[in-house]
Every structure is written in C-alpha cells, then in structure tokens.
C-alpha positions as protocol buffer text, in pm:
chain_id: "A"
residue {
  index: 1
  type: UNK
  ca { x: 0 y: 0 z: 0 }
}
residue {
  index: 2
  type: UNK
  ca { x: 158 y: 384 z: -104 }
}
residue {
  index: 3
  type: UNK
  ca { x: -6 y: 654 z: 55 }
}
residue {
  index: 4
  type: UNK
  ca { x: 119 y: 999 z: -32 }
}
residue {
  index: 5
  type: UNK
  ca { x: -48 y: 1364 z: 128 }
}
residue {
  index: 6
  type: UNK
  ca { x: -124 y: 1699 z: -43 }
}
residue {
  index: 7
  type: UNK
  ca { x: -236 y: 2002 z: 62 }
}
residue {
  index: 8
  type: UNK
  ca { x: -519 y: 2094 z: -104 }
}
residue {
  index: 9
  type: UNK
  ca { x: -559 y: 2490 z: -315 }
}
residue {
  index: 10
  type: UNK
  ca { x: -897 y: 2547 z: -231 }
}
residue {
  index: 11
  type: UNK
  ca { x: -870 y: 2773 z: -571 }
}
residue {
  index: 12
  type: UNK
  ca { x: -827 y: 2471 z: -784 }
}
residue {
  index: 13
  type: UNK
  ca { x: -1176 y: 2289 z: -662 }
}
residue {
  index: 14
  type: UNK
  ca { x: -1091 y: 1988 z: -908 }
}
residue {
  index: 15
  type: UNK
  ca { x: -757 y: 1933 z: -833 }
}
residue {
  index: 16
  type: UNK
  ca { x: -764 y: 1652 z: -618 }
}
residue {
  index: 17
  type: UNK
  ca { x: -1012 y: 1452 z: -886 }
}
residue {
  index: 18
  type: UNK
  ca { x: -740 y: 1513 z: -1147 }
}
residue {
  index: 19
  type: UNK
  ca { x: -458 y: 1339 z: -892 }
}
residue {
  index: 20
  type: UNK
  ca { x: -647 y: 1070 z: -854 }
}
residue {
  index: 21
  type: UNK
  ca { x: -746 y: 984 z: -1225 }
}
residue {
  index: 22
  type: UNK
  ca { x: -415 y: 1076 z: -1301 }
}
residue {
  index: 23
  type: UNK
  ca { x: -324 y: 813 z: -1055 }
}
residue {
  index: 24
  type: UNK
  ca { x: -560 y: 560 z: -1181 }
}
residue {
  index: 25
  type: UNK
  ca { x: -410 y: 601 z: -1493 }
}
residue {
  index: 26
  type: UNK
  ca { x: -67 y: 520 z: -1440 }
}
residue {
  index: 27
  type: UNK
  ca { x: -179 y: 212 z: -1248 }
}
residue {
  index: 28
  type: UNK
  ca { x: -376 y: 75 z: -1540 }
}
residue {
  index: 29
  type: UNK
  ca { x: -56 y: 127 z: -1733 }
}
residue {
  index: 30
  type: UNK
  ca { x: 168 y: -62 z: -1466 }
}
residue {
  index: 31
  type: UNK
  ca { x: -96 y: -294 z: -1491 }
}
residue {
  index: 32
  type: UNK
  ca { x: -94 y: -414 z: -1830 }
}
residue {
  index: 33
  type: UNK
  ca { x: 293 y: -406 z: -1810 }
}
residue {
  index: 34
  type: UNK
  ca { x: 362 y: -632 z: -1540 }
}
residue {
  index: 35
  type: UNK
  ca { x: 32 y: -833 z: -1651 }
}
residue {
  index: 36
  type: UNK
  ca { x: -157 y: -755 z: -1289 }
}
residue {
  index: 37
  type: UNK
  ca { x: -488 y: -609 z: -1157 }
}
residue {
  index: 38
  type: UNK
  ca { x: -503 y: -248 z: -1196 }
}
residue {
  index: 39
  type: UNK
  ca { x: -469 y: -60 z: -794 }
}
residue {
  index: 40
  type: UNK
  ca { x: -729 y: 31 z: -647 }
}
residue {
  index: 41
  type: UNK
  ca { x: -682 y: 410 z: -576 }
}
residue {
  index: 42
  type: UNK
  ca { x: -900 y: 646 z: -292 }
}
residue {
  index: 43
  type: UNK
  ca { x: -934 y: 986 z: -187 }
}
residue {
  index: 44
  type: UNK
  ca { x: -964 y: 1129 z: 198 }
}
residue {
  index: 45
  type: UNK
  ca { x: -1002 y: 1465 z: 240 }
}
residue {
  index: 46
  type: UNK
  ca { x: -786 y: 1510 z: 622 }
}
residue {
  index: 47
  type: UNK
  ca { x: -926 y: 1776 z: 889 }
}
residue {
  index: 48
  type: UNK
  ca { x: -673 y: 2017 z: 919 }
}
residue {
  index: 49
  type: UNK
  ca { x: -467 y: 1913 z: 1212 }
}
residue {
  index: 50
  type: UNK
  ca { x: -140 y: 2007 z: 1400 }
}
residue {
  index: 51
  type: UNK
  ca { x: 62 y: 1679 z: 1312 }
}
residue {
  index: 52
  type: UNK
  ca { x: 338 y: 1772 z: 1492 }
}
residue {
  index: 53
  type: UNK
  ca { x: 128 y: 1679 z: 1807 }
}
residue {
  index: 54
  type: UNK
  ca { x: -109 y: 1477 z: 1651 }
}
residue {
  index: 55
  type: UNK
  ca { x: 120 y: 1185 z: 1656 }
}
residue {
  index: 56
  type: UNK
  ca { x: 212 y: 1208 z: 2016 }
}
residue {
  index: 57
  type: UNK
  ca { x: -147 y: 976 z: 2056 }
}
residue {
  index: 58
  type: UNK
  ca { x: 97 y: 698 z: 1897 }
}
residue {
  index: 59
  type: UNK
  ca { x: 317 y: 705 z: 2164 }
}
residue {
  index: 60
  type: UNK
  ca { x: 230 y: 523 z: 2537 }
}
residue {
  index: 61
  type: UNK
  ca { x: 455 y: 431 z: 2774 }
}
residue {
  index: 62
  type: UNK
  ca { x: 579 y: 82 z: 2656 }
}
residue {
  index: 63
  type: UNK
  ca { x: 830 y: -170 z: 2822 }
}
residue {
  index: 64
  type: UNK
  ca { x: 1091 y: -237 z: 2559 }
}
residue {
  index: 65
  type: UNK
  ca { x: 1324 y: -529 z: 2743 }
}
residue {
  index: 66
  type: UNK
  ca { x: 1236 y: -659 z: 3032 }
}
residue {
  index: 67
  type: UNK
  ca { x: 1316 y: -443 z: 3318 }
}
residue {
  index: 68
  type: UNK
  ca { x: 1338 y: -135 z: 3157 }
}
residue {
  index: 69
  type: UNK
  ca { x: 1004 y: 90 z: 3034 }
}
residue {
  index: 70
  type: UNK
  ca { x: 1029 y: 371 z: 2784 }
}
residue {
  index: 71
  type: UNK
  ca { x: 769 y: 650 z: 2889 }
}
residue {
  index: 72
  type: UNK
  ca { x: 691 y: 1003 z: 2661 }
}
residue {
  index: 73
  type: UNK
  ca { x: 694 y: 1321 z: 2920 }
}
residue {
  index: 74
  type: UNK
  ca { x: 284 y: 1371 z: 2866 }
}
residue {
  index: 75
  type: UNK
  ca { x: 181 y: 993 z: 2965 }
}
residue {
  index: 76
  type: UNK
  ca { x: 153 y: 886 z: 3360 }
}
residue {
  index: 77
  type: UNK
  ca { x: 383 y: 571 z: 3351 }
}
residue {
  index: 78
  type: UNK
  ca { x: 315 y: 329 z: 3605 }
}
residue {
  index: 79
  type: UNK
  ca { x: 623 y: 32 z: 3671 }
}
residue {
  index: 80
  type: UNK
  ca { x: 669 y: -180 z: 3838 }
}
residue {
  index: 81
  type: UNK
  ca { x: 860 y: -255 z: 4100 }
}
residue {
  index: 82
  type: UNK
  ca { x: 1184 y: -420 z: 3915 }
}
residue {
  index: 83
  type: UNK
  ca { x: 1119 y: -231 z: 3611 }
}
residue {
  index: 84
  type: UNK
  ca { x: 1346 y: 139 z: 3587 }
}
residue {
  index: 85
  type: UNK
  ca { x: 1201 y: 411 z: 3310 }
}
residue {
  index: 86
  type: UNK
  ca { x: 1359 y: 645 z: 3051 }
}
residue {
  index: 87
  type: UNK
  ca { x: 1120 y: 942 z: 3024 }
}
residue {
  index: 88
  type: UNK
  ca { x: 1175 y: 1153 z: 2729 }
}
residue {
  index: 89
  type: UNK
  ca { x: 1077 y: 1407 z: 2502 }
}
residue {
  index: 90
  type: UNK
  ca { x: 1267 y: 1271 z: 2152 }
}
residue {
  index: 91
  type: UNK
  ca { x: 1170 y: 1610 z: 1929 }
}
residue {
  index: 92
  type: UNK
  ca { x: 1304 y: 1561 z: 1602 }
}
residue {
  index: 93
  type: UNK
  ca { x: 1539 y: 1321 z: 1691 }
}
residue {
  index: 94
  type: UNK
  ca { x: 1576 y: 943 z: 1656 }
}
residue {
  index: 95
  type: UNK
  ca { x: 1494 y: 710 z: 1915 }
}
residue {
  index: 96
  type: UNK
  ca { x: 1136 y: 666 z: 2064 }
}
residue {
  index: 97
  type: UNK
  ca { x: 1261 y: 268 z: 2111 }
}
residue {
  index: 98
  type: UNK
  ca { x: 989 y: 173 z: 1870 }
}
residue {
  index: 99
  type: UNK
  ca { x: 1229 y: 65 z: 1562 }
}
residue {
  index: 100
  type: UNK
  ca { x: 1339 y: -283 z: 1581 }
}
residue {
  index: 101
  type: UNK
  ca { x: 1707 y: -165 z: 1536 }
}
residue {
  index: 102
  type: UNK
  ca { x: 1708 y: 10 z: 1927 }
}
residue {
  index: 103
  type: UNK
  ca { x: 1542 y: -278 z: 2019 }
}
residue {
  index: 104
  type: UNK
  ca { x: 1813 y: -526 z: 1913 }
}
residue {
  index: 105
  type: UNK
  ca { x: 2080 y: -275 z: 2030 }
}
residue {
  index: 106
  type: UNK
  ca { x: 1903 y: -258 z: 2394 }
}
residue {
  index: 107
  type: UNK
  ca { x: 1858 y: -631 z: 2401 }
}
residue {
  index: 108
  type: UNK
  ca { x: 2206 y: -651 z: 2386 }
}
residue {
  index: 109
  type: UNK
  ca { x: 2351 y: -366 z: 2591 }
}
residue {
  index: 110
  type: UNK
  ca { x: 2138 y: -513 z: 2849 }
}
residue {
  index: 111
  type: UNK
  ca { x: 2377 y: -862 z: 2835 }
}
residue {
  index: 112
  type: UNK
  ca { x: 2707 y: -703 z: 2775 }
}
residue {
  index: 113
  type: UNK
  ca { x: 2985 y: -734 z: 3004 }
}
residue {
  index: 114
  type: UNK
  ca { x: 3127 y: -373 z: 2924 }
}
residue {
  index: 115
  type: UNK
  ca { x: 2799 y: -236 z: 3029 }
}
residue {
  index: 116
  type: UNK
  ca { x: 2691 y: -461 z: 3315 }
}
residue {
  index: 117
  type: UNK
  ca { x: 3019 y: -437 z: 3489 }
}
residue {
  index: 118
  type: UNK
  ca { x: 3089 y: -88 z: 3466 }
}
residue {
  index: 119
  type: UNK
  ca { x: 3267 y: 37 z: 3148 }
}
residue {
  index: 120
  type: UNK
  ca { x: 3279 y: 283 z: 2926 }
}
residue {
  index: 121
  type: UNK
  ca { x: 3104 y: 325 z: 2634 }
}
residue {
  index: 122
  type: UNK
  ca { x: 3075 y: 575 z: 2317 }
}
residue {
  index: 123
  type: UNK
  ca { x: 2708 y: 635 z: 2133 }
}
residue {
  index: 124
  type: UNK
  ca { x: 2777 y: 695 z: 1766 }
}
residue {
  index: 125
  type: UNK
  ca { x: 2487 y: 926 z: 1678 }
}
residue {
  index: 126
  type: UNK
  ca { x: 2279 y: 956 z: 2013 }
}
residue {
  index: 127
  type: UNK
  ca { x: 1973 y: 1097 z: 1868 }
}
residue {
  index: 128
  type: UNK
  ca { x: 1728 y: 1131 z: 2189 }
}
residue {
  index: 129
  type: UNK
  ca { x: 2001 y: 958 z: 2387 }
}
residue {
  index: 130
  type: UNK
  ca { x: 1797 y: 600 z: 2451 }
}
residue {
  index: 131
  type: UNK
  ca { x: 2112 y: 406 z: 2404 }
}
residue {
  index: 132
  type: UNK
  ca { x: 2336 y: 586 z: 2651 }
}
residue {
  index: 133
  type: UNK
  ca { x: 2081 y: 631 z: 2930 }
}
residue {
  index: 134
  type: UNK
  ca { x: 1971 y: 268 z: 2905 }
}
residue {
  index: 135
  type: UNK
  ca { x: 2374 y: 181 z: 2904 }
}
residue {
  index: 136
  type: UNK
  ca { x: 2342 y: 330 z: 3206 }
}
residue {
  index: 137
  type: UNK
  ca { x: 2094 y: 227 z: 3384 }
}
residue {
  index: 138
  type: UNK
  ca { x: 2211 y: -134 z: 3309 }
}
residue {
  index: 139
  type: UNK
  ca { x: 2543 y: -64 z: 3512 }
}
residue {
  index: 140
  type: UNK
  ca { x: 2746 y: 131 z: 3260 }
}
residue {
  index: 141
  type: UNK
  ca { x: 3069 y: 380 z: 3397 }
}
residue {
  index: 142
  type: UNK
  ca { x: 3153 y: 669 z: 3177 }
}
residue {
  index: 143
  type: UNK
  ca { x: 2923 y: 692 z: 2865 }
}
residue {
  index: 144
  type: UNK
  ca { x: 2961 y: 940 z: 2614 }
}
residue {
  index: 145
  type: UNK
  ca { x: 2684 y: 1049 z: 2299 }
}
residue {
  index: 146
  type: UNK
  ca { x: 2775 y: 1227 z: 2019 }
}
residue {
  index: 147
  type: UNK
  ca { x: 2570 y: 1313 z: 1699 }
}
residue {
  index: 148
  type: UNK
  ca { x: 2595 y: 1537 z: 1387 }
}
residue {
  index: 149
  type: UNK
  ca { x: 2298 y: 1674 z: 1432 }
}
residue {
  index: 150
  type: UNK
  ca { x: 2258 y: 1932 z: 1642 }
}
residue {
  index: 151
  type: UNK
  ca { x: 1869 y: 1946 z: 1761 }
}
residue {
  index: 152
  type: UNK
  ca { x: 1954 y: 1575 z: 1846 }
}
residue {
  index: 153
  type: UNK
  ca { x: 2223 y: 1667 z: 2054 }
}
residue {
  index: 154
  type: UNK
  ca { x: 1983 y: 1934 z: 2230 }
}
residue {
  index: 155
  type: UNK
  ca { x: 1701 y: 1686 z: 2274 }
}
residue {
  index: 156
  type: UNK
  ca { x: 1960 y: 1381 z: 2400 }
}
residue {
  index: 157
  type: UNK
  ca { x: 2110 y: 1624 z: 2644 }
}
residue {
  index: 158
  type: UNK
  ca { x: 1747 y: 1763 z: 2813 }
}
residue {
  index: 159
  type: UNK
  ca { x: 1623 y: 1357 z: 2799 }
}
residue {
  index: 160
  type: UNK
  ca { x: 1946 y: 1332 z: 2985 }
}
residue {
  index: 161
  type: UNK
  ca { x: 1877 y: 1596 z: 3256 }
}
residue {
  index: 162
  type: UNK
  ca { x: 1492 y: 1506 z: 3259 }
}
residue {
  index: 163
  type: UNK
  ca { x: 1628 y: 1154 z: 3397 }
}
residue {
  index: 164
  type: UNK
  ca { x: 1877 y: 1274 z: 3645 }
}
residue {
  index: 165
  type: UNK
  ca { x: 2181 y: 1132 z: 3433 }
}
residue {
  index: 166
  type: UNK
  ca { x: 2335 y: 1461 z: 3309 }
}
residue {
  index: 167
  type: UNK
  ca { x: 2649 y: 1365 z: 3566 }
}
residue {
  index: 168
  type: UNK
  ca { x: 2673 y: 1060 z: 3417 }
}
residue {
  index: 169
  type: UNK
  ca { x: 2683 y: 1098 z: 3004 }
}
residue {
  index: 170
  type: UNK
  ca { x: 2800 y: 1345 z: 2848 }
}
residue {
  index: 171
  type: UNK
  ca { x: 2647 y: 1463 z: 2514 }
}
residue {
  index: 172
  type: UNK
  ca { x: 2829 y: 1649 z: 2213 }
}
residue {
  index: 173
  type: UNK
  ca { x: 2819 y: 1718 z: 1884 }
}
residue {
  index: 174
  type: UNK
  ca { x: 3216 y: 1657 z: 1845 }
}
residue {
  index: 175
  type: UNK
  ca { x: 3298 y: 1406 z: 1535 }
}
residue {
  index: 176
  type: UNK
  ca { x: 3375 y: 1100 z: 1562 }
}
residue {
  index: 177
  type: UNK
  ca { x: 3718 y: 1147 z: 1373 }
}
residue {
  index: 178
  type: UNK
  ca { x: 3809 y: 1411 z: 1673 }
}
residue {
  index: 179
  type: UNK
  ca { x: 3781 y: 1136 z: 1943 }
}
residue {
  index: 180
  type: UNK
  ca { x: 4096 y: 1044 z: 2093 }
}
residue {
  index: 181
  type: UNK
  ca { x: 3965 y: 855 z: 2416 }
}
residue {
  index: 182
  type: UNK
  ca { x: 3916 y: 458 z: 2336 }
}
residue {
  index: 183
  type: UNK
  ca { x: 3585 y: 268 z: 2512 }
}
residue {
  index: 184
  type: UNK
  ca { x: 3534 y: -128 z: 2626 }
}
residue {
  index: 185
  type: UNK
  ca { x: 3178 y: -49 z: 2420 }
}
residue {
  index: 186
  type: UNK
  ca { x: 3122 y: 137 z: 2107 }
}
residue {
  index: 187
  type: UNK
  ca { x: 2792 y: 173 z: 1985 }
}
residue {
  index: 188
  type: UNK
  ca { x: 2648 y: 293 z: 1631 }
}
residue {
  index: 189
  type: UNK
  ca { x: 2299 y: 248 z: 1548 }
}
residue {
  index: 190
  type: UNK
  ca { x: 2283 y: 457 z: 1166 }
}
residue {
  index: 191
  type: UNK
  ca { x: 2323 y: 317 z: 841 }
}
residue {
  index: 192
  type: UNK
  ca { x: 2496 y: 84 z: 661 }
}
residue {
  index: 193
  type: UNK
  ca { x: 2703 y: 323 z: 399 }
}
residue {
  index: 194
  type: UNK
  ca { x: 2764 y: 546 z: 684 }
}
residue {
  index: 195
  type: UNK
  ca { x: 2926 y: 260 z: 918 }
}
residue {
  index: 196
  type: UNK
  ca { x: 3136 y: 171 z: 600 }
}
residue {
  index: 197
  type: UNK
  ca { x: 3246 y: 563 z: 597 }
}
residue {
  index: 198
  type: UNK
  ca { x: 3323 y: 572 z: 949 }
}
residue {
  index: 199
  type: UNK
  ca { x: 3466 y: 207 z: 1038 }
}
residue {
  index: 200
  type: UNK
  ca { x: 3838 y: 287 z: 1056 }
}
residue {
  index: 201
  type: UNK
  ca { x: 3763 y: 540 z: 1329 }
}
residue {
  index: 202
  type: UNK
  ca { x: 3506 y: 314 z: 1495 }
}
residue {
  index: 203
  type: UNK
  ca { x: 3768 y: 24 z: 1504 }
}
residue {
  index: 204
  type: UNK
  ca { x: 4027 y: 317 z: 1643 }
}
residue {
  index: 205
  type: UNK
  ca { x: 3806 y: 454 z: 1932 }
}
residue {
  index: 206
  type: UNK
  ca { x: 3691 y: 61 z: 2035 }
}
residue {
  index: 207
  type: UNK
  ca { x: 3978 y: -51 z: 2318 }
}
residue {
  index: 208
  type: UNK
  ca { x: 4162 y: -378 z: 2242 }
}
residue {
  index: 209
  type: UNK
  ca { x: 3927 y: -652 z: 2345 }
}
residue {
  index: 210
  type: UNK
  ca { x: 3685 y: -434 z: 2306 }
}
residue {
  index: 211
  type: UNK
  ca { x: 3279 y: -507 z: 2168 }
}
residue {
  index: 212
  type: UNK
  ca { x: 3175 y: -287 z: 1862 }
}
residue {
  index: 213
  type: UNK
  ca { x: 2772 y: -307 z: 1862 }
}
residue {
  index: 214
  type: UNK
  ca { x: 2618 y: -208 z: 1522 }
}
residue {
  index: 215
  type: UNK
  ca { x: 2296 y: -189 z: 1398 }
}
residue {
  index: 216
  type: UNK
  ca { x: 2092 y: 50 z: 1120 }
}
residue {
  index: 217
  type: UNK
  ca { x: 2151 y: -270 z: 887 }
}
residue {
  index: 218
  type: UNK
  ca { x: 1928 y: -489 z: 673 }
}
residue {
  index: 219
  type: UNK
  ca { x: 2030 y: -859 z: 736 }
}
residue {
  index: 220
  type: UNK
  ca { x: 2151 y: -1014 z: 423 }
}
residue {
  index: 221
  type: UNK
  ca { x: 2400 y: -797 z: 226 }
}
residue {
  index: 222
  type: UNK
  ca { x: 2419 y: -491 z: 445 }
}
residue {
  index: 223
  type: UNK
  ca { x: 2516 y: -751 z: 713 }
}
residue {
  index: 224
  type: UNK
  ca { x: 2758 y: -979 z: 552 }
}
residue {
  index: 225
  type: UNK
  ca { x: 2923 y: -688 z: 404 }
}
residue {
  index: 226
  type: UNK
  ca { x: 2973 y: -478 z: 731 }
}
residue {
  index: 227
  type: UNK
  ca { x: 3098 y: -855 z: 944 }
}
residue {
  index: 228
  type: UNK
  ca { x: 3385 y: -863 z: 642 }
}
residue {
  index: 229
  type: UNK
  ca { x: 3444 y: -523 z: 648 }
}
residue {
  index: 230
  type: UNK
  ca { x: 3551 y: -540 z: 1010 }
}
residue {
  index: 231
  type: UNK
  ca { x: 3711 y: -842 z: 1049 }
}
residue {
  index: 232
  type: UNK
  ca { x: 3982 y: -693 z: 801 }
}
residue {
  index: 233
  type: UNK
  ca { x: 4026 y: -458 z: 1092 }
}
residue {
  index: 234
  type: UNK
  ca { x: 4066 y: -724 z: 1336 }
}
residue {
  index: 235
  type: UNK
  ca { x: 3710 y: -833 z: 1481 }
}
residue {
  index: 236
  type: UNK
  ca { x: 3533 y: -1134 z: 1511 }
}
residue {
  index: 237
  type: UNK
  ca { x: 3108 y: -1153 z: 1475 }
}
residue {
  index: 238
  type: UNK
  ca { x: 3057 y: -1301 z: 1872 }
}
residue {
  index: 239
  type: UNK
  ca { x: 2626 y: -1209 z: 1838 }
}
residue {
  index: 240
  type: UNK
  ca { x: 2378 y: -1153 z: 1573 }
}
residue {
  index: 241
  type: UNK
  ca { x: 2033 y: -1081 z: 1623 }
}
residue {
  index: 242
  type: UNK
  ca { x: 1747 y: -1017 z: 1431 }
}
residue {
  index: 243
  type: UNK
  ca { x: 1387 y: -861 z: 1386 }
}
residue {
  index: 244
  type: UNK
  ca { x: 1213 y: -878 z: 1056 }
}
residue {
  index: 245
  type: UNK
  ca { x: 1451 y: -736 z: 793 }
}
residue {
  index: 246
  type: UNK
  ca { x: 1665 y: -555 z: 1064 }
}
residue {
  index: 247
  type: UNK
  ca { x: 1981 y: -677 z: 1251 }
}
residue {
  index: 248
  type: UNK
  ca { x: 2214 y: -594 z: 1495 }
}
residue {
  index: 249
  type: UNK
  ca { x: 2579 y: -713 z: 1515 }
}
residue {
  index: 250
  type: UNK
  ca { x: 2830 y: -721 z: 1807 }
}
residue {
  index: 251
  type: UNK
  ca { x: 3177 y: -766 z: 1689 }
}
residue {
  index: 252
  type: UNK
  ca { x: 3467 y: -772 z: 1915 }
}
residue {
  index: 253
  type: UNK
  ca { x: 3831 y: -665 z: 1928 }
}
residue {
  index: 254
  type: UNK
  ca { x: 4106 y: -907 z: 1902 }
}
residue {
  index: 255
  type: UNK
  ca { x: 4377 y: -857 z: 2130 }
}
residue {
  index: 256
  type: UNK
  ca { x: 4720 y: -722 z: 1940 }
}
C-alpha cells in the first residue's frame, strides 16, 4: 500500500479529482505491463490538524526489554517494582525505542559485560540519547553520545537531565574522527554506507578486546558486508540478532 499527502488549493476545486485519475491512470498502465490487476486508488479529504502533536497519541509508555520501560513526558507511567524508566521528550530526533534496530541494540547492551560491569562506552549518533541512558541504567561507567545533528544533541542532552543522568553521560556534537579517548563499548545504530564511511575510526576509538555493537543494517547484504568489512580490521562476529529485515551485530576486538 503507497499513501502519499497533499495540501489541497482550495482555488483549484478539481484538483484533487485530477490526482487521482491521473493516478488511476498510471496504475492501469503498470498494470498491463507487469500483466496484474489495476490498484485500487481512494481519496480522503484530512481535517486540518497540527501533526506535529497529533502523533504524540501513537506514543504510550511501553516496556521495551524486560526491566526497563520507555515513557513520553505527557503519559503517567506506572512500573513496576523491578522495572526502571527512561522518560523523554525525543523532538526531532531518533529514538522513541519503537524501531526494531534500538530494540536489538538494547537487548544486547542489556547482556554485555562492558555495560553490566561498569565500562565505558561511546554512542555513535545519540539521537534522543535511549542508548546511553539505558547503558546506564544497566550498570554502565563513563558513557559518552555524540551526533551530527545538532537538535539531536539538544534533545539527548534535556532527555538526559529530565532523567537525572546529566552527571553521568555526556552529550556532544564533536565528530567521531576528533575522538581520541578509546571505550570497552562502542555503539552505532545509523546506516549501513555510513558505518562503512566511518569504520576505521570506529575500530580506532573501540579498546583492544573491546565489543563494537552495530545496527541501522538490513540482514543479508548490508550484514555480511559490514561482518567482512571489520574483520579486516581485526574483529570477530561473537552475536547476531534479528527482527524482521533488521539486525544488529556485536563484533569484538582481538587482542594485538
């Protein structure tokens, strides 16, 4: 199913008549080329709305891995006893928790030694900041968040204060290539052509021994491609996991 959205020029009265037999007849076309029924294609005229807080309905508080809840600022959240909460705000950024991709990557941040015993760990394009709060809250030491972007770094940075964890991550937009600290966990939920762009400086910043978590990929090429690509650079796939089309990959660093 495509949907697409126009705004209507209530000067033009037939204008959305003519999209829509204009779309009926390219379908008929497509039809009769690939030898298929023809689409079927509606119209909807939409109330005029504010959709940037129309969607906010979407979003309840939700528990995303066991033991941890991820709650929007304008819904009462109610845990549990053994269960801690992120509360956030995520703006224009990425990161409600709802992709599959921050799933995987919180399913396994929540079973990785580097985090559960204490170390340190870089966020390779924060966005709201889910990653390195959670990394957190799972027993992680010194966490750090950086993006490129900088009304994610603004949003990551009040999430972090609106959960008391400002003292504990710090949030930037400095580039990755200007990191000289190394971390026991680095972490890079984005895209596949962008990991390939930034892998030598991933591989730098990730401590000898080190786990590399990735994610943003399709399993299948995107996958196999970004597994070679780093065990060139001296790490071996120890986890894979999957959701649908999406996976997430820990590598880790071989010793020297």
């Amino acid at each position: 199913m495509i949907q697409a959205f126009f705004e209507k020029d209530e000067s033009l009265s037939d204008e959305a008549e003519f999209v829509v037999a204009q779309a009926r007849e390219y379908g008929m076309e497509l039809a009769q080329i690939f030898d298929c029924d023809a689409p079927e294609v509606t119209m909807e005229v939409l109330a005029d709305q504010d959709w940037s807080e129309s969607w906010k309905v979407h979003f309840k508080p939700f528990t995303i891995v066991p033991g941890l809840m991820i709650a929007p600022t304008w819904e009462q959240c109610n845990p549990t006893s053994d269960q801690q909460v992120i509360v956030m705000d995520p703006g224009m950024a990425f990161g409600t928790g709802h992709h599959e991709t921050t799933r995987l990557c919180l399913e396994m941040l929540s079973k990785t030694e580097a985090v559960t015993k204490g170390g340190t760990m870089l966020d390779v394009g924060t966005g709201t900041g889910i990653l390195a709060m959670a990394a957190v809250l799972f027993g992680a030491g010194r966490t750090v968040g950086i993006d490129n972007d900088p009304d994610a770094v603004k949003t990551a940075q009040e999430n972090c204060r609106r959960n008391g964890l400002s003292g504990k991550i710090e949030i930037s937009d400095l580039p990755l290539e200007d990191i000289e600290s190394t971390f026991d966990l680095v972490v890079a939920n984005i895209v596949h052509d962008a990991l390939l762009e930034l892998s030598e400086d991933l591989a730098r910043v990730t401590v000898e021994d080190g786990a590399l978590l990735l994610s943003g990929l399709i399993d299948g090429n995107q996958s196999i491609n970004i597994t070679q690509c780093f065990e060139i650079m001296g790490f071996r796939l120890i986890d894979k996991r999957t959701d649908g089309q999406w996976c997430a990959l820990q590598l880790q660093r071989s010793q020297q």
